[in-house]
N, C-alpha and C positions, 0 to 999 in steps of 0.2 A: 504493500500500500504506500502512495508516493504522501512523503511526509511537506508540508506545509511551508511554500518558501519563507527564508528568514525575514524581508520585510512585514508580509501579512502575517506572518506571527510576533513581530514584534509591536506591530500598529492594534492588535484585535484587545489588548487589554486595557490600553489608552480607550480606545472607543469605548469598550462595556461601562469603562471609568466614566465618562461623558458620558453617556446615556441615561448612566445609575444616578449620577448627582440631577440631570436636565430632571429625572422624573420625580427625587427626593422633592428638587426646590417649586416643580411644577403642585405638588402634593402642600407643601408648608406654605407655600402662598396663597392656594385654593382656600384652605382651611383655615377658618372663622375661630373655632371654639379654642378656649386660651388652654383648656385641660388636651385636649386635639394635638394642640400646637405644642404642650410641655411633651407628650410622649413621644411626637416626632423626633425632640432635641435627644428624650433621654436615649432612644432607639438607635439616631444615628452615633453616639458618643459609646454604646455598647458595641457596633459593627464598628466601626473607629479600631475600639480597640480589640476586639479579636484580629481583625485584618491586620495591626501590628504586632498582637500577640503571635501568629504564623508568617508574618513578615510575607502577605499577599501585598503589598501595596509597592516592593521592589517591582512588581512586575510595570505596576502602573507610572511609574518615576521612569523605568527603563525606556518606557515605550514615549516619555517626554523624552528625553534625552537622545532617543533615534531618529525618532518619527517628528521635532519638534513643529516644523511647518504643517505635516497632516492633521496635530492634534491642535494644532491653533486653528486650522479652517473648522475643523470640529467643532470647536469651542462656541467660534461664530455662529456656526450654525445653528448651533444649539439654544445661545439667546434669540437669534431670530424667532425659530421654532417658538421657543417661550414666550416671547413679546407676541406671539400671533395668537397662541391659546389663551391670554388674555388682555385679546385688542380690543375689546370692548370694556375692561375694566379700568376705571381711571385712576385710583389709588393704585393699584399695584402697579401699572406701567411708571404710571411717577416715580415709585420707588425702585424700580429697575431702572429706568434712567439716573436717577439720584444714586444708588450704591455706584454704577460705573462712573459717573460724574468724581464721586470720591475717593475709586480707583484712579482716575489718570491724578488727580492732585497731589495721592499716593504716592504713586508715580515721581512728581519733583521731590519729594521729600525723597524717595528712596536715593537719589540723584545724590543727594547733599549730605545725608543720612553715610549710606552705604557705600558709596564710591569712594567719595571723596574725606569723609567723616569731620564735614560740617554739621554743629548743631543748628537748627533751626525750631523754635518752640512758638513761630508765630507764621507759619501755613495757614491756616486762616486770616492772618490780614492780608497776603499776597492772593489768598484765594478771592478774599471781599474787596480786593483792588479793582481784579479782572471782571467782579461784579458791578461796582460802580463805573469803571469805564465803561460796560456795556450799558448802565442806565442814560447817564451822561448824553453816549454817542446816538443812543437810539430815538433818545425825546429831539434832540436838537439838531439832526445834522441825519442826509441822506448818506452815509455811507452804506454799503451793503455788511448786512450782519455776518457773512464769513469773514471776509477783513474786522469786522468788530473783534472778531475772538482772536484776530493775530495782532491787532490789536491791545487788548485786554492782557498778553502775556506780555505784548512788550513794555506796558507799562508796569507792570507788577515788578518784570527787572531793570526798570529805571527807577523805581522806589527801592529797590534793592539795596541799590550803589547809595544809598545814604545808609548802611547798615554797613558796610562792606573796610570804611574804614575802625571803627571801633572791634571789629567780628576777626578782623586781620591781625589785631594788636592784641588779642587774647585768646587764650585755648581752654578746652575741657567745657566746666562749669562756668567760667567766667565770660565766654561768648556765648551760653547757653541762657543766663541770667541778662544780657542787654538783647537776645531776641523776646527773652518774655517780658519787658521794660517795650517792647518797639511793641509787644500787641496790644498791650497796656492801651500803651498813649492813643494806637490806631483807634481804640475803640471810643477813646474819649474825643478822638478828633472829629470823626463823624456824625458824633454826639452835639458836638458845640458848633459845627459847622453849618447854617443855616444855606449855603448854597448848594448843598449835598442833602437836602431833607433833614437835617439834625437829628433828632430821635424818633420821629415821626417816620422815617425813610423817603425809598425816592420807589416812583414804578417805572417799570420796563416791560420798552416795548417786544413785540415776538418774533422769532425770530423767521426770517425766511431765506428763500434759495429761488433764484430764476422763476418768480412770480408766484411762486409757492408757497401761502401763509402757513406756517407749522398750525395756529392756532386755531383752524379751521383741522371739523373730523376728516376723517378720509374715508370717500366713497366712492367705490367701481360698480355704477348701475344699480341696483337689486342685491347684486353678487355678495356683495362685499362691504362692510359698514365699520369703521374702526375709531377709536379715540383719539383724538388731539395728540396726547401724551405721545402715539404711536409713533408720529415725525420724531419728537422728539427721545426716545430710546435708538432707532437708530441713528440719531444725530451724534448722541454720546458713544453709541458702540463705534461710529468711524472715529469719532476726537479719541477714543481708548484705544481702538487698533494701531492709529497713528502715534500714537505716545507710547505704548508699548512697543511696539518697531524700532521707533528712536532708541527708546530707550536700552534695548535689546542691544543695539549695533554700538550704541556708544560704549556698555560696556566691554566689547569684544573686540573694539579701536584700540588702536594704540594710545586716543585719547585715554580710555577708561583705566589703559594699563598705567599711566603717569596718574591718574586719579587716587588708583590702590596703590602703589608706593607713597602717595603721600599718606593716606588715611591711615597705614600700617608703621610707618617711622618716619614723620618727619625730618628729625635728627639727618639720618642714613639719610634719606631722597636728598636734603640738601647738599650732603657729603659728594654725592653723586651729580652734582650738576642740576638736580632738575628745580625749576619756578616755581617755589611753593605759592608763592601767591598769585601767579597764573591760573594754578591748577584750582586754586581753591573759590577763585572770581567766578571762573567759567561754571564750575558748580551750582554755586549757590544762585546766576543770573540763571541758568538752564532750566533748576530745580523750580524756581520763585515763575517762570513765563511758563511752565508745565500747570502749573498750579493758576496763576492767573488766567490764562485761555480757558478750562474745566470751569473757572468760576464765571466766565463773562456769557459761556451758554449756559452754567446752573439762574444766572440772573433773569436771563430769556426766558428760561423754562418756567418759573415763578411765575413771573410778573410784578413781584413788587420786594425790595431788600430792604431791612433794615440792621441800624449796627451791631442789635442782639443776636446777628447772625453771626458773627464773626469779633464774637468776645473770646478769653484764653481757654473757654472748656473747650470751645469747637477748634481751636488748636491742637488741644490735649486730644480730640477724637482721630485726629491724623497722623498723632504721634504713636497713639496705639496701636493704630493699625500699622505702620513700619513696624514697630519693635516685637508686636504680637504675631505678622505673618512672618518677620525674619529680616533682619537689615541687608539690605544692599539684592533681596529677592525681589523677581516683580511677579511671581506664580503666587508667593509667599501672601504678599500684597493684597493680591485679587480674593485669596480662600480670607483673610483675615478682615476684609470689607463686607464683605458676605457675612462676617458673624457679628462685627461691629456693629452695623447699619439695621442690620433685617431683626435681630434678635431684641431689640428696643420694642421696634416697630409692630413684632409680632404678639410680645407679650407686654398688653400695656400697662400693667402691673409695676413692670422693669422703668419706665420711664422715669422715675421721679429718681430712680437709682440708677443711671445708667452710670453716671460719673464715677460712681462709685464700685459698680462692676470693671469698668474700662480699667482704674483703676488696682481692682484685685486680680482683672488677668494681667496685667504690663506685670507687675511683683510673682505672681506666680511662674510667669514665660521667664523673668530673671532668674529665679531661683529654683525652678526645675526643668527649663530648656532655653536658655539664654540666647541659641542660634535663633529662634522662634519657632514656629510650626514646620514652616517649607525652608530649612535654611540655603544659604546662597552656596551653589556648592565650589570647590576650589577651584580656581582659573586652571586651564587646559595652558600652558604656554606657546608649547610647542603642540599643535592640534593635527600637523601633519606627518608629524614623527613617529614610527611604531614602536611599542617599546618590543624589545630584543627578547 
């Protein structure tokens, strides 16, 4: 009997992997009842760990690590699929657009985070940048709302570069301490700023594409009838593909390799010739305009921001998600947005504690798996070397 060639054996456990989570999260979404929803979590956290207890899940990592462009179009696929079973529901699409929105934000931070090991504890004012520029651009001024959000990121890292010289002059904790002093003040600037809505906010307009109002439903004849939200879930799955892609290739650049010598020994890197503070600029603008563009289509998607959005908890919720799915991971990322985001939302019991969960996973990922869930795994140097 002809045994199964090595790629379709390597791709088949990645897929059941994707199929098995597309149909958990299509099941936890569906369901309404809060008792429904706990036994889903305690259910999947028991097959969790038996699948590590017989170390099933190497097969599923193996088949990232081979197949990784087949299990990415998968992936796609699979929130499409999801976003169609329920295109008629407008809370859940919202919140799938919204966890991927705070995926690609992720995304910068893991930039600045992980690569390069800048701290950053104010991702929410960079992300409430890209939101007010898109309020800003949309009430006054025809620009088309795709440039709005490349927009939105470049100013996040021109607000950057006033952080950049005090964040260069100190390490550890103490560049850590003047980003949480920078969201501080963001939040009270917004506050007192009466040209920006003050506390009251500002609204924004919706976003569109080549005469396409996202904020109109979408209708094909009889056929077919879907929600507003629905433009806007694929809007954030392409801003997420493309940020993930970047983000992907920068670490596998020779940029990213000057990145990780710096984040591992500054000392040594500089020993060695390379720019510490080159490496560490282009991070932290990179990380801050990743995070800015995600907030300039979360603003769109709304329609209305205020500065209670982008106080230091909602900082702290992007810092969990780095440290909890794994520094300098973007797999890591994406699974730990998923439990940040959805597991508030699902049981709303948790809401008034979320802070305070966020906070007892980040101490317990430190103190009994510090890499996080998906940790990043060691660079490949030489990728086209066999070893001997």
């Amino acid at each position: 009997m002809a045994s199964l060639s090595p790629a379709p054996a390597s791709l088949f456990p990645g897929l059941l992997g994707v199929f098995s989570i597309t149909a958990y999260l299509t099941a936890f979404l569906h369901i309404e009842s809060q008792i429904g929803t706990a036994l889903l979590i305690v259910g999947a956290m028991a097959l969790i760990a038996l699948l590590v207890r017989f170390n099933a899940l190497d097969h599923f990592q193996r088949s990232f690590a081979e197949r990784e462009k087949a299990m990415n179009a998968a992936i796609v696929v699979a929130v499409i699929m999801l976003a169609l079973v329920f295109h008629q529901d407008h809370f859940t699409l919202l919140l799938i657009a919204t966890v991927m929105i705070y995926m690609t934000a992720s995304l910068g931070l893991t930039v600045q985070f992980g690569y390069a090991g800048v701290l950053n504890f104010a991702g929410a004012s960079f992300f409430g940048i890209g939101c007010y520029t898109s309020a800003v651009l949309t009430d006054g001024t025809t620009i088309p709302e795709v440039l709005i959000i490349v927009v939105g990121g470049f100013m996040a890292a021109l607000v950057g570069v006033i952080l950049l010289l005090p964040v260069l002059r100190t390490r550890g904790h103490y560049s850590a301490v003047i980003t949480i002093a920078f969201a501080l003040l963001f939040k009270t600037f917004l506050e007192v700023n009466d040209v920006l809505g003050g506390p009251q906010g500002l609204s924004v307009g919706s976003m569109s594409f080549l005469g396409w109002d996202f904020n109109q439903g979408i209708e094909i004849g009889e056929v077919f009838e879907a929600s507003f939200y629905l433009n806007y879930v694929l809007a954030s799955l392409v801003l997420l593909c493309l940020a993930f892609v970047f983000v992907r290739r920068l670490d596998r650049s020779w940029i990213g390799l000057n990145m990780d010598a710096i984040r591992l020994d500054e000392t040594a890197a500089a020993c060695f010739g390379y720019n510490i503070t080159r490496w560490k600029v282009t991070a932290f603008m990179i990380g801050n305009a990743i995070a800015g563009m995600a907030g300039a289509l979360y603003a769109m998607m709304l329609g209305f921001i205020a500065p209670t959005n982008f106080d230091f908890g909602a900082s702290l919720i992007l810092v969990s998600i780095v440290l909890f799915g794994g520094i300098g991971s973007p797999f890591g990322v994406a699974v730990a947005t998923l439990i940040v985001v959805l597991l508030p939302e699902k049981l709303q019991i948790l809401q008034e504690y979320r802070f305070l969960i966020y906070a007892t996973l980040v101490i317990l990922v430190l103190l009994f798996r510090p890499d996080g869930l998906l940790p990043r795994p060691v660079r490949a140097y030489f990728t086209g070397r066999v070893s001997p």
